[in-house]
N, CA, C and O atoms as a MOPAC input file, in Angstrom:
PM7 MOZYME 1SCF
protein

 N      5.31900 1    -9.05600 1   -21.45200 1
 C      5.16800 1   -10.25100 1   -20.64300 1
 C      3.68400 1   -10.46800 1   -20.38900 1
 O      2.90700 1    -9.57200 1   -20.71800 1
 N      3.20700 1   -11.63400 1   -19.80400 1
 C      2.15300 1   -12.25700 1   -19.83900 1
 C      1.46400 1   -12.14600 1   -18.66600 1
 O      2.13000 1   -12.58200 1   -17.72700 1
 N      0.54900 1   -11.79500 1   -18.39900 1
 C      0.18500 1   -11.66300 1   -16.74100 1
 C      0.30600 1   -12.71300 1   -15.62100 1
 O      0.39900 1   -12.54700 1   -14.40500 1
 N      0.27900 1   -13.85000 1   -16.36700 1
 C      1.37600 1   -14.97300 1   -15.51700 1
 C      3.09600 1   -14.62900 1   -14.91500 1
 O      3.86100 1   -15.06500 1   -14.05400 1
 N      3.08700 1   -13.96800 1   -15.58600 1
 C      4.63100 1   -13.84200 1   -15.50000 1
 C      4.78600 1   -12.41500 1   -14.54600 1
 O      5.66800 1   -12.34600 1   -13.69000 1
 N      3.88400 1   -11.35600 1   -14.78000 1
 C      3.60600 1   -10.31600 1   -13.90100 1
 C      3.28000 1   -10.65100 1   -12.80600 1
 O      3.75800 1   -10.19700 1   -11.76600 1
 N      2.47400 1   -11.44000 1   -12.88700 1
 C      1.66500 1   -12.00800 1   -11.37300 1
 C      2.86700 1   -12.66400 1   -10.43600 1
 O      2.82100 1   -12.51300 1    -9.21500 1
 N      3.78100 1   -13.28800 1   -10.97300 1
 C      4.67200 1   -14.30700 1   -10.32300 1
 C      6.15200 1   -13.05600 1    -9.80300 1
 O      6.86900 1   -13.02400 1    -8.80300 1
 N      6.09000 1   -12.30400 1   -10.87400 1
 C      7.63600 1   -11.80600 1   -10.12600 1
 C      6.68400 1   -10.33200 1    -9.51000 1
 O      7.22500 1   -10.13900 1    -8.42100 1
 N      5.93700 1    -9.59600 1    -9.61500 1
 C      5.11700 1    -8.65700 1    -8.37600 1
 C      4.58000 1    -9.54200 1    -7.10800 1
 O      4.82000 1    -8.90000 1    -6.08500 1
 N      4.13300 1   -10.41100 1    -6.89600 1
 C      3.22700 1   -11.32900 1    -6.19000 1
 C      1.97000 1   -10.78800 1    -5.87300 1
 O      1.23500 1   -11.10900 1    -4.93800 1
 N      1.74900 1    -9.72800 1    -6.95300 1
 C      0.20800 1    -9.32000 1    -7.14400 1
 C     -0.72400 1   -10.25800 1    -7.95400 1
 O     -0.32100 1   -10.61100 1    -9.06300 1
 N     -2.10500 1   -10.76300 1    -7.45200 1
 C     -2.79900 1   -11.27200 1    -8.27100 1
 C     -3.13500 1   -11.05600 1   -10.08700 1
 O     -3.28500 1   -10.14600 1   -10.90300 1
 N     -3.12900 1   -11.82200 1   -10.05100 1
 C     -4.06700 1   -11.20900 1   -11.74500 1
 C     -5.43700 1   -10.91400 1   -11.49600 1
 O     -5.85200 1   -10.89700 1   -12.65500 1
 N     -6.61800 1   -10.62100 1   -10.63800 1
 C     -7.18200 1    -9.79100 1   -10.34500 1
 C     -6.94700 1    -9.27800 1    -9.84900 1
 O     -8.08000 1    -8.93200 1    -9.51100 1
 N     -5.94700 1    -8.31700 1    -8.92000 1
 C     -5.63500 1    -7.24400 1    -8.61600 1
 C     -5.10800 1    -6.27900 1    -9.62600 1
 O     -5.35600 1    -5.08100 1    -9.76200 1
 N     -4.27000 1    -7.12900 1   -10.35200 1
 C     -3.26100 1    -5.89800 1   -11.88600 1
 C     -4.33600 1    -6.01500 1   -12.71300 1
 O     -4.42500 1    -4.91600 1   -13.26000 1
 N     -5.50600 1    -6.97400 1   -13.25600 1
 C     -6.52200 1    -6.17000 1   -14.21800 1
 C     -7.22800 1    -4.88300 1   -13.41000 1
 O     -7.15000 1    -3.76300 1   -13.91300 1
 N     -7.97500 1    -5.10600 1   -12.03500 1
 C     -8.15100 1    -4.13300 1   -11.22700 1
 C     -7.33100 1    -2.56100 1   -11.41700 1
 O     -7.88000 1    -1.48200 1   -11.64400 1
 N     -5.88700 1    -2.82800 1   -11.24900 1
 C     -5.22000 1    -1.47700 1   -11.50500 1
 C     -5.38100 1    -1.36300 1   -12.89000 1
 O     -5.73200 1    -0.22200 1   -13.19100 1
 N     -5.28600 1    -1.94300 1   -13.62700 1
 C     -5.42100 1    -1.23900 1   -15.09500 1
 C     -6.56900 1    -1.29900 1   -15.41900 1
 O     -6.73200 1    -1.55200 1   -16.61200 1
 N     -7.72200 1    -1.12700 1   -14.65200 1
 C     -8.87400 1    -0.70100 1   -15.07800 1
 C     -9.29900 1     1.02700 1   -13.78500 1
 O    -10.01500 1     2.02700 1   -13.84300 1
 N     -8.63000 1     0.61100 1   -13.12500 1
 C     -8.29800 1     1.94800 1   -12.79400 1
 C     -6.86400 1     3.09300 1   -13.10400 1
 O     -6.31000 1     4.02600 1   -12.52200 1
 N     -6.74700 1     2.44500 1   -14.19000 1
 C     -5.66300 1     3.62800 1   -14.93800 1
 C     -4.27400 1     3.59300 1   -14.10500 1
 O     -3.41500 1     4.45900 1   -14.27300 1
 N     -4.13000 1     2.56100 1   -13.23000 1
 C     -2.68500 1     2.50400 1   -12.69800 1
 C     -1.37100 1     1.93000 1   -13.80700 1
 O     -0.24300 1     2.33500 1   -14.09200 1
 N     -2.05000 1     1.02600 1   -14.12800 1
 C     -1.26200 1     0.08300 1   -15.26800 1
 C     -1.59000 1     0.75300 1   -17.07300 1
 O     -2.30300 1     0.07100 1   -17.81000 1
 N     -1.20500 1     1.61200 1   -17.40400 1
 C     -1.76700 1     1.87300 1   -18.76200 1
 C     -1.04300 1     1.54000 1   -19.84700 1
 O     -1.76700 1     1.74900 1   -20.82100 1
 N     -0.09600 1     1.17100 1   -20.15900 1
 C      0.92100 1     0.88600 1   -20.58600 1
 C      0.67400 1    -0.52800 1   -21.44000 1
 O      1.52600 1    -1.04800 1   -22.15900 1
 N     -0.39200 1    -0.93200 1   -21.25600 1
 C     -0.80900 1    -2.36700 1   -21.31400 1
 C     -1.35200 1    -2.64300 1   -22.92400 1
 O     -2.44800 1    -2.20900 1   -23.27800 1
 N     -0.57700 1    -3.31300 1   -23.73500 1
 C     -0.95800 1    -3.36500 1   -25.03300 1
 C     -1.76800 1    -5.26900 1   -24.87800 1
 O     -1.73700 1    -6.12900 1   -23.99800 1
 N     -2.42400 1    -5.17000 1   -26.31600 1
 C     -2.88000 1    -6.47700 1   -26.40900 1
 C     -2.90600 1    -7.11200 1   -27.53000 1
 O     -3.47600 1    -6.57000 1   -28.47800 1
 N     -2.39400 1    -8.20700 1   -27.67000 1
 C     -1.88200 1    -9.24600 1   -28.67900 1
 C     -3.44000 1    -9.49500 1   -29.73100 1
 O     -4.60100 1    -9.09400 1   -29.65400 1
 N     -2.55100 1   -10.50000 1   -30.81700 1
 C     -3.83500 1   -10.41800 1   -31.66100 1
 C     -4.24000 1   -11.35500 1   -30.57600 1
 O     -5.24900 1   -10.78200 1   -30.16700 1
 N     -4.11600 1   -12.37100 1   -29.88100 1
 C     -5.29400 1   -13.20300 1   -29.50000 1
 C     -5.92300 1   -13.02800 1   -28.37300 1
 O     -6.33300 1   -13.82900 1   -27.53400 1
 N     -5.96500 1   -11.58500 1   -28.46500 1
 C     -6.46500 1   -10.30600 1   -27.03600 1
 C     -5.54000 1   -10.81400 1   -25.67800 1
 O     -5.96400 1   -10.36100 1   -24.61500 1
 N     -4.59700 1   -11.50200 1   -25.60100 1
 C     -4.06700 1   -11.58400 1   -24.27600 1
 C     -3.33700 1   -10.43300 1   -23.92500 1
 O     -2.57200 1   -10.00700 1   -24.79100 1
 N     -3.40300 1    -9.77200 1   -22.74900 1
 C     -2.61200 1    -8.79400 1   -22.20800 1
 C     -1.31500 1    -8.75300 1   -22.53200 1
 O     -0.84000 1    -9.87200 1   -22.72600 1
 N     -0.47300 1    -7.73100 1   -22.67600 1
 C      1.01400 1    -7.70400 1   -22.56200 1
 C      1.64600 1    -6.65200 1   -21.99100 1
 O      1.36100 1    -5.47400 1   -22.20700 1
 N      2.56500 1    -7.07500 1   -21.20800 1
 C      2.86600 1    -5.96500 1   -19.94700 1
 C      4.38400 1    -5.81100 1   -20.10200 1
 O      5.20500 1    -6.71300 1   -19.93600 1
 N      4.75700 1    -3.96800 1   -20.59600 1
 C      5.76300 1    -3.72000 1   -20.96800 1
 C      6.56600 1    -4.20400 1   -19.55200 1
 O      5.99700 1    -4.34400 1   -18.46900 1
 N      8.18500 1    -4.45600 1   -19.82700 1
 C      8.93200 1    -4.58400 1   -18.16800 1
 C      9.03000 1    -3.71100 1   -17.54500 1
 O      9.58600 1    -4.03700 1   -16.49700 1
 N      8.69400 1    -2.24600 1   -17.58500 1
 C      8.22600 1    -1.09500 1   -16.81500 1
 C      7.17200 1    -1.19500 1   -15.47400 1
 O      7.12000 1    -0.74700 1   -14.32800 1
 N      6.55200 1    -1.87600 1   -16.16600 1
 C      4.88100 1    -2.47000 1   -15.55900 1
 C      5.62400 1    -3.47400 1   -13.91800 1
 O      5.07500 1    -3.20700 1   -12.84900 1
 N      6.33800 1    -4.11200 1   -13.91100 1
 C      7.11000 1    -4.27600 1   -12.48800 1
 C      7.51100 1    -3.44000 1   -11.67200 1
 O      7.29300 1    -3.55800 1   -10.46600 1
 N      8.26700 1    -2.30000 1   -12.27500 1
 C      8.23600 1    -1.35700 1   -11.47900 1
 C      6.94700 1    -0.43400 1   -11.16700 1
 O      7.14900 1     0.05200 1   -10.05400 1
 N      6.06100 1    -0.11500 1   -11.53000 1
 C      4.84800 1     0.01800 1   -11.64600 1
 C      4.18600 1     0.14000 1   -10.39200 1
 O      3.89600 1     1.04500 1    -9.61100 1
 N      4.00300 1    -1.51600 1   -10.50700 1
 C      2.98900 1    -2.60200 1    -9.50800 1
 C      4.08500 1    -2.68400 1    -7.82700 1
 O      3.61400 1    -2.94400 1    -6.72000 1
 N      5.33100 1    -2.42800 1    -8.07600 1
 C      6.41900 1    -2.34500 1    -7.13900 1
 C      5.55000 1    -0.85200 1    -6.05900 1
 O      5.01200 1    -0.88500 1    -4.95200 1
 N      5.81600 1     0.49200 1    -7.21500 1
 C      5.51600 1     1.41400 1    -6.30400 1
 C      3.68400 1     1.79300 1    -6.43300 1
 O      3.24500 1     2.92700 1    -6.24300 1
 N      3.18200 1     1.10300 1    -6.63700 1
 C      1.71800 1     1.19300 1    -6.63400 1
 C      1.33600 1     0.60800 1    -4.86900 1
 O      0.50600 1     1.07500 1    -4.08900 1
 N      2.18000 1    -0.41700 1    -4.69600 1
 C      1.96000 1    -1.07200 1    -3.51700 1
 C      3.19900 1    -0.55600 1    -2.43700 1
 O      3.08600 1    -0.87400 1    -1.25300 1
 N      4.07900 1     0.04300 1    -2.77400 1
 C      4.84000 1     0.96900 1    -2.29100 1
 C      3.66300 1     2.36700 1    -1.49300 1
 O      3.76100 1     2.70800 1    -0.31400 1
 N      2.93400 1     2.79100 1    -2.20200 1
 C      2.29200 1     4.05800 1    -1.89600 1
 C      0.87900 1     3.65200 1    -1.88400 1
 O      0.10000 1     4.59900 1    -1.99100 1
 N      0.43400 1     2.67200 1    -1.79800 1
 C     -0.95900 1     2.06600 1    -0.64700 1
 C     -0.23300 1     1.45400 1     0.75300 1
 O     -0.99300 1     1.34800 1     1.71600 1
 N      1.07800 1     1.07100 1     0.93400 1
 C      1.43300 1     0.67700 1     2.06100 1
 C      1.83700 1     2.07500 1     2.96600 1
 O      2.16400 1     1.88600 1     4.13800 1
 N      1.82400 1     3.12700 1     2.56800 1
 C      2.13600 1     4.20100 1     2.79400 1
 C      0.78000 1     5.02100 1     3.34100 1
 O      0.59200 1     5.98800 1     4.07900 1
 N      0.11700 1     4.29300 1     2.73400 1
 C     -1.65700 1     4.89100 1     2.96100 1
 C     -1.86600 1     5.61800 1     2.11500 1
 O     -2.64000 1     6.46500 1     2.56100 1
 N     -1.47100 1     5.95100 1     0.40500 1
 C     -2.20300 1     6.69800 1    -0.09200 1
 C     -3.52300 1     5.52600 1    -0.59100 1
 O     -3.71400 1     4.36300 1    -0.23400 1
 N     -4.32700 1     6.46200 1    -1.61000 1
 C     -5.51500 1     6.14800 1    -2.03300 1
 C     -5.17100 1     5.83100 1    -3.16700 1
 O     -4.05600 1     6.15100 1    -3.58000 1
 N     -6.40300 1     4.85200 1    -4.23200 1
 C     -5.44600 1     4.44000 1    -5.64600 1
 C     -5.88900 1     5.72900 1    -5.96500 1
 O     -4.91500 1     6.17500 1    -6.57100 1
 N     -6.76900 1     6.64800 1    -5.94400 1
 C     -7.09600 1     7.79100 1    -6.62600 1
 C     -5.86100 1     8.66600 1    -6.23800 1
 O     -5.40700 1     9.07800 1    -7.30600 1
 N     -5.26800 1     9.03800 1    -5.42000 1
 C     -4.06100 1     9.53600 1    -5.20800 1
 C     -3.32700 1     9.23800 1    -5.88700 1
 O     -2.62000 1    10.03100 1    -6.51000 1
 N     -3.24300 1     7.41700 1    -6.01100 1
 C     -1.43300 1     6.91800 1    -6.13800 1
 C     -1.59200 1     7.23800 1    -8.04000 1
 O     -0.58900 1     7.59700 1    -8.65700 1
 N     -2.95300 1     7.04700 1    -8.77100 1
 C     -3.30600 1     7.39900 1   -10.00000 1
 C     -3.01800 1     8.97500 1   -10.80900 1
 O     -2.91100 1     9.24300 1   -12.00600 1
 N     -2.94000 1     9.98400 1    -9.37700 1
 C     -2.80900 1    11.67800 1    -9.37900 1
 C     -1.21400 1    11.64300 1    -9.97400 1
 O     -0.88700 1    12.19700 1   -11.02400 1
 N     -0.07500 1    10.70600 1    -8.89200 1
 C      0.83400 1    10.47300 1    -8.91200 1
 C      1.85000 1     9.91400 1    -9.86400 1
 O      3.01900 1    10.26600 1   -10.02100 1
 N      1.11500 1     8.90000 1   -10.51200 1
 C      1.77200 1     8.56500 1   -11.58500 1
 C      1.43800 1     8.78500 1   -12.94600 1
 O      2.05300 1     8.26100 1   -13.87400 1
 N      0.23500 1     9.74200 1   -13.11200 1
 C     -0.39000 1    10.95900 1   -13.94500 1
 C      0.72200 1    11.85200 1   -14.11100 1
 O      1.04900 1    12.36700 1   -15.17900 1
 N      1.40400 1    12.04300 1   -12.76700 1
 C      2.20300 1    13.31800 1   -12.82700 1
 C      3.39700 1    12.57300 1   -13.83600 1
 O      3.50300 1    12.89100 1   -15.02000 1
 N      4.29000 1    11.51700 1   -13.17400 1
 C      5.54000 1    10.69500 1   -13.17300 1
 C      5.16700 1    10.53400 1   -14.96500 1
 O      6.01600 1    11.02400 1   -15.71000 1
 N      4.13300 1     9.97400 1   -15.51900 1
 C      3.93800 1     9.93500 1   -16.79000 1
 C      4.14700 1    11.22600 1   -18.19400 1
 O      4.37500 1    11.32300 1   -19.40000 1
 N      3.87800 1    12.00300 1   -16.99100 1
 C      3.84800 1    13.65300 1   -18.15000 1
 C      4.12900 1    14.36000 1   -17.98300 1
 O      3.70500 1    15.47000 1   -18.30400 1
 N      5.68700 1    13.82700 1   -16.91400 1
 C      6.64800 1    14.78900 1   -16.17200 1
 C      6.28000 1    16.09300 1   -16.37100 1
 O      6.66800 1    16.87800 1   -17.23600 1
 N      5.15800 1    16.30700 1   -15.10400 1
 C      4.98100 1    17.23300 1   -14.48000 1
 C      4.27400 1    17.12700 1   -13.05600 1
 O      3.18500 1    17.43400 1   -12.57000 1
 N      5.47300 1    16.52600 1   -12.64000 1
 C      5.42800 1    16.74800 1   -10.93700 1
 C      5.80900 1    18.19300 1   -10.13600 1
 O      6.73800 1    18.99100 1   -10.26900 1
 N      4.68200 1    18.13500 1    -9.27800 1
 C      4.11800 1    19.39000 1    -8.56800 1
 C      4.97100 1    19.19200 1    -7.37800 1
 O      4.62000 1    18.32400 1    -6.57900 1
 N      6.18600 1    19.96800 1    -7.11800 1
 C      6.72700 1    19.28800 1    -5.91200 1
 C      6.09400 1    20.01000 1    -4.81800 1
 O      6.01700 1    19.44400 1    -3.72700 1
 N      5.60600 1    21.25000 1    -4.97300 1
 C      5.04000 1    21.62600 1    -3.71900 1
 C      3.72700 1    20.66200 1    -2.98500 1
 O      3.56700 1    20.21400 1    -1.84900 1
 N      2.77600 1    20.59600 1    -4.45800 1
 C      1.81400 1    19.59900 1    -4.01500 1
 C      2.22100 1    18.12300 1    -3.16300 1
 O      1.79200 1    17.76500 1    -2.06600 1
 N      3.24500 1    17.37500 1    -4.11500 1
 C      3.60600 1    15.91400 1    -3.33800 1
 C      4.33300 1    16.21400 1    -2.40500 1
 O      4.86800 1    15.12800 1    -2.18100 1
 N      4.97400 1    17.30600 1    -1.28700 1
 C      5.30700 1    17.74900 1    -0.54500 1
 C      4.24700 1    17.72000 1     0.58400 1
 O      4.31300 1    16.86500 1     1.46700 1
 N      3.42900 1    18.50400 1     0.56000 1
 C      2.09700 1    18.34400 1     1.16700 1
 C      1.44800 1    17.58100 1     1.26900 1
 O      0.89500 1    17.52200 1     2.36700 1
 N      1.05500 1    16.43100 1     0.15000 1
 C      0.51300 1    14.98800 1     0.72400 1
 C      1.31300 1    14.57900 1     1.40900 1
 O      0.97800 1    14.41900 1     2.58300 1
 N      2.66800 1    14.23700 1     1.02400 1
 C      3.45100 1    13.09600 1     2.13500 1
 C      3.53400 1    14.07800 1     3.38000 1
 O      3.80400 1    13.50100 1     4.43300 1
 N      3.38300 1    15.23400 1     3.44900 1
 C      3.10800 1    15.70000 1     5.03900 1
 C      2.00000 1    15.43900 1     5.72300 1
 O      1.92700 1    15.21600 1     6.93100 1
 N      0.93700 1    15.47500 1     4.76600 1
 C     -0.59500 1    14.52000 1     4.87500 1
 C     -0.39700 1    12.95800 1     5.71200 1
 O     -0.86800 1    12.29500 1     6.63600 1
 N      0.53500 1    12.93500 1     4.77100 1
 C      0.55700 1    10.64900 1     4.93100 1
 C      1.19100 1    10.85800 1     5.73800 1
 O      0.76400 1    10.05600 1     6.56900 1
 N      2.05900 1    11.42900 1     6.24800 1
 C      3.21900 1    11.62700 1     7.24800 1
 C      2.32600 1    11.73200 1     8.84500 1
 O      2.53300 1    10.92800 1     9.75400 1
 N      1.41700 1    12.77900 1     8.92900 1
 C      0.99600 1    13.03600 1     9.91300 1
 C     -0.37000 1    12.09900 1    10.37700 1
 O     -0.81700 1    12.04300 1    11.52300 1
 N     -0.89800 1    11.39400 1     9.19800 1
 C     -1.46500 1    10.37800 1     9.81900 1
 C     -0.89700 1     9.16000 1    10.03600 1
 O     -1.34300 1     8.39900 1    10.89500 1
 N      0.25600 1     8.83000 1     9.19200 1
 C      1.24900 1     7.88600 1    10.12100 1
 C      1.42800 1     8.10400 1    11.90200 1
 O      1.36500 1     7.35300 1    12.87600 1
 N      1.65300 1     9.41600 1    11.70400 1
 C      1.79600 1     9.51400 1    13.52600 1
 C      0.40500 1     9.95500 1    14.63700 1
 O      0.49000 1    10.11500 1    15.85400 1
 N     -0.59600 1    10.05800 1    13.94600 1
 C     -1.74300 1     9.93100 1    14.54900 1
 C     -2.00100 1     8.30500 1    14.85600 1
 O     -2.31600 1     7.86000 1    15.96000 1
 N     -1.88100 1     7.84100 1    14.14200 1
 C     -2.02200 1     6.11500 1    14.12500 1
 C     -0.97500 1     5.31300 1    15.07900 1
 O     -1.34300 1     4.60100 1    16.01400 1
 N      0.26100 1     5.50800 1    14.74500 1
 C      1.53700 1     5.38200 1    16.11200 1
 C      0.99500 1     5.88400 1    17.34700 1
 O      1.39700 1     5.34300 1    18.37700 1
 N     -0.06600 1     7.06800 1    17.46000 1
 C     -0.14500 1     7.24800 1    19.16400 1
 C     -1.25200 1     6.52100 1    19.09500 1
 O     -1.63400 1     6.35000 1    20.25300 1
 N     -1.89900 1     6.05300 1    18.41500 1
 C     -3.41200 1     5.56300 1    18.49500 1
 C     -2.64800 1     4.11300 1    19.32600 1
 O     -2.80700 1     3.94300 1    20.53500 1
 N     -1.91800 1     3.26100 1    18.56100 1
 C     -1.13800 1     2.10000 1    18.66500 1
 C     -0.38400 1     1.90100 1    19.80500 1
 O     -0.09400 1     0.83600 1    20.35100 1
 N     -0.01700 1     3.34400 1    20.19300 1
 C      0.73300 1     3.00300 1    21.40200 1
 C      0.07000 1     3.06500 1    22.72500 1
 O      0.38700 1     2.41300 1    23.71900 1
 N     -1.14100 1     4.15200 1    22.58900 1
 C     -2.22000 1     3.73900 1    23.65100 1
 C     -3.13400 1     2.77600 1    23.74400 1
 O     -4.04500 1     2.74900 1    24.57200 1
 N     -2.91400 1     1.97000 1    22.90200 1
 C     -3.18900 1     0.61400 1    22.55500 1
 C     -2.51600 1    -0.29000 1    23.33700 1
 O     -3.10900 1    -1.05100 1    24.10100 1
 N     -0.92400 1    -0.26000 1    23.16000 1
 C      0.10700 1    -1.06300 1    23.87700 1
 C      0.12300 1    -0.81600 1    25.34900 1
 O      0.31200 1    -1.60500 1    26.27400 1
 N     -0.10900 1     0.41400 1    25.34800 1
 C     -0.02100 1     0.96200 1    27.29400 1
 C     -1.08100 1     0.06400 1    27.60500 1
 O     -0.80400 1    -0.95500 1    28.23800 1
 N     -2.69200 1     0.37500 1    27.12400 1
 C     -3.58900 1    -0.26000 1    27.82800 1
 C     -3.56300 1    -1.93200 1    27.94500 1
 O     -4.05300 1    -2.49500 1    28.92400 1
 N     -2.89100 1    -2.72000 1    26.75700 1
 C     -2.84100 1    -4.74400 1    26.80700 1
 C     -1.92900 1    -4.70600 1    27.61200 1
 O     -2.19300 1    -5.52500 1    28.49200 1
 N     -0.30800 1    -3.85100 1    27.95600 1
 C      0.05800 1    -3.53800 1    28.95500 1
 C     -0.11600 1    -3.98500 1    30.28200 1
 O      0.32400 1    -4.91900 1    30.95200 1
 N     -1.00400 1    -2.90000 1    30.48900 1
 C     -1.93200 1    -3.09700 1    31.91300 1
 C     -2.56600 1    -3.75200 1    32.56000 1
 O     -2.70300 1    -3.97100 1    33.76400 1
 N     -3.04300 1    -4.13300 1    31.50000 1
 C     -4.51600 1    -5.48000 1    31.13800 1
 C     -3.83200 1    -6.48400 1    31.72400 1
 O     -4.11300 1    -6.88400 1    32.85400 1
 N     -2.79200 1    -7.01800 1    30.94100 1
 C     -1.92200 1    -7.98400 1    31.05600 1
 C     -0.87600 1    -8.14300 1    32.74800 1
 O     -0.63100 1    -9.20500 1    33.32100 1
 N     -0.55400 1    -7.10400 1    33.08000 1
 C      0.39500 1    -7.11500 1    34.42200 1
 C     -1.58800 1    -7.42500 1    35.69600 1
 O     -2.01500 1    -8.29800 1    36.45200 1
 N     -1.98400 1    -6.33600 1    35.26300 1
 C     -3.62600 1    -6.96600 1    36.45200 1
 C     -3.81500 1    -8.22100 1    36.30600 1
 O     -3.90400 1    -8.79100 1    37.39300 1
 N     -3.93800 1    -9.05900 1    35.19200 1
 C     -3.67900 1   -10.41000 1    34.74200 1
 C     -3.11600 1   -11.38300 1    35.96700 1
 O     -3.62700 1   -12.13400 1    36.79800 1
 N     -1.76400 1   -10.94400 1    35.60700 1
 C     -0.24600 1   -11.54000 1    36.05500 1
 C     -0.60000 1   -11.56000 1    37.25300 1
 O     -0.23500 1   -12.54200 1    37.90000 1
 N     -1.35400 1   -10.58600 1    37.89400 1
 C     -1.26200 1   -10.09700 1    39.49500 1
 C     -1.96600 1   -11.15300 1    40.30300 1
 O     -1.63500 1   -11.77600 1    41.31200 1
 N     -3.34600 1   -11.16100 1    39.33100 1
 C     -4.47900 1   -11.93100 1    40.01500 1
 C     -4.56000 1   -13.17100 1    39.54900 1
 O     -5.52400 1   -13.86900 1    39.86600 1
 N     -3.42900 1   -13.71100 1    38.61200 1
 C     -3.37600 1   -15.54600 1    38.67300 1
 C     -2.27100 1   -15.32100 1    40.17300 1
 O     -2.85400 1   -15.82400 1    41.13400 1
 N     -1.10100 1   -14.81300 1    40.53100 1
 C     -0.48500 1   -15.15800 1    41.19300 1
 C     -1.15100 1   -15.10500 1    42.34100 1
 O     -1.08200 1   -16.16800 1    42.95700 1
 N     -1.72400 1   -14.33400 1    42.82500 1
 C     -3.02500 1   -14.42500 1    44.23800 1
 C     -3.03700 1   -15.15100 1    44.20000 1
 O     -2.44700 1   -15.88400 1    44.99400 1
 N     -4.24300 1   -15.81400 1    42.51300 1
 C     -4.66200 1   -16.58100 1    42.85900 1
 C     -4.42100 1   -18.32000 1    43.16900 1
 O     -5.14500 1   -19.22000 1    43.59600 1
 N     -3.05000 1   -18.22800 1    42.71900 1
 C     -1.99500 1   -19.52200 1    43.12300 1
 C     -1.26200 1   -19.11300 1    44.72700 1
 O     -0.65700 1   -19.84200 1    45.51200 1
 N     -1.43800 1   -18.37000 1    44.76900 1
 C     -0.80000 1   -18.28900 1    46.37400 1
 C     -2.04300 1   -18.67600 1    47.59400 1
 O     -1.75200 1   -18.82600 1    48.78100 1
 N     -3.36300 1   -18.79200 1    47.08800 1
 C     -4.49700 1   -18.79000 1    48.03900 1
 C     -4.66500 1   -20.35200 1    48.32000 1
 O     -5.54000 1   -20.75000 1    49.08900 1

């Protein structure tokens, strides 16, 4: 398929998927005689979990480690065990970051509330 056609059913740019396949995410990528790209239907699923595992917070240099492995089936399960305990635990560093975030607009917000109503009662 045509990177029009990639672009439309991923809703990744076509500078973003030349981007990954110039960083070795997309390799799979053959090219016609009139040099236009062609993207096996694999390449959807691909671009699916490429943005699957940056929404996750890995790195493309990670998510590249990853599908290095998935390519030459030889996944390290102890290793990808340990990153997603990695990604895992800064997921929940970030949740308390967020939630002492929410306590404090919270607060902010009821002192707010307090001192328009004063200040409509004066």
């Amino acid at each position: 398929m045509r990177i029009a056609e990639l672009e439309q059913r991923t809703g990744v740019s076509r500078h973003t998927l030349r981007y990954y396949e110039k960083q070795g995410l997309l390799r799979e990528v053959d090219r016609r005689g009139n040099n236009y790209r062609d993207y096996p239907e694999p390449a959807v699923e691909r671009v699916a979990m490429v943005r699957q595992l940056k929404g996750l917070g890995f790195s493309l240099k990670e998510i590249r480690e990853v599908l290095d492995a998935l390519r030459d089936d030889r996944i390290d399960c102890a290793r990808g065990a340990a990153l997603m305990a990695e990604k895992r635990e800064a997921v929940e560093r970030r949740l308390a970051e967020l939630s002492e975030v929410r306590d404090l607009l919270a607060r902010e917000q009821r002192k707010l509330e307090e001192s328009a109503a004063r200040s409509r009662g004066t």
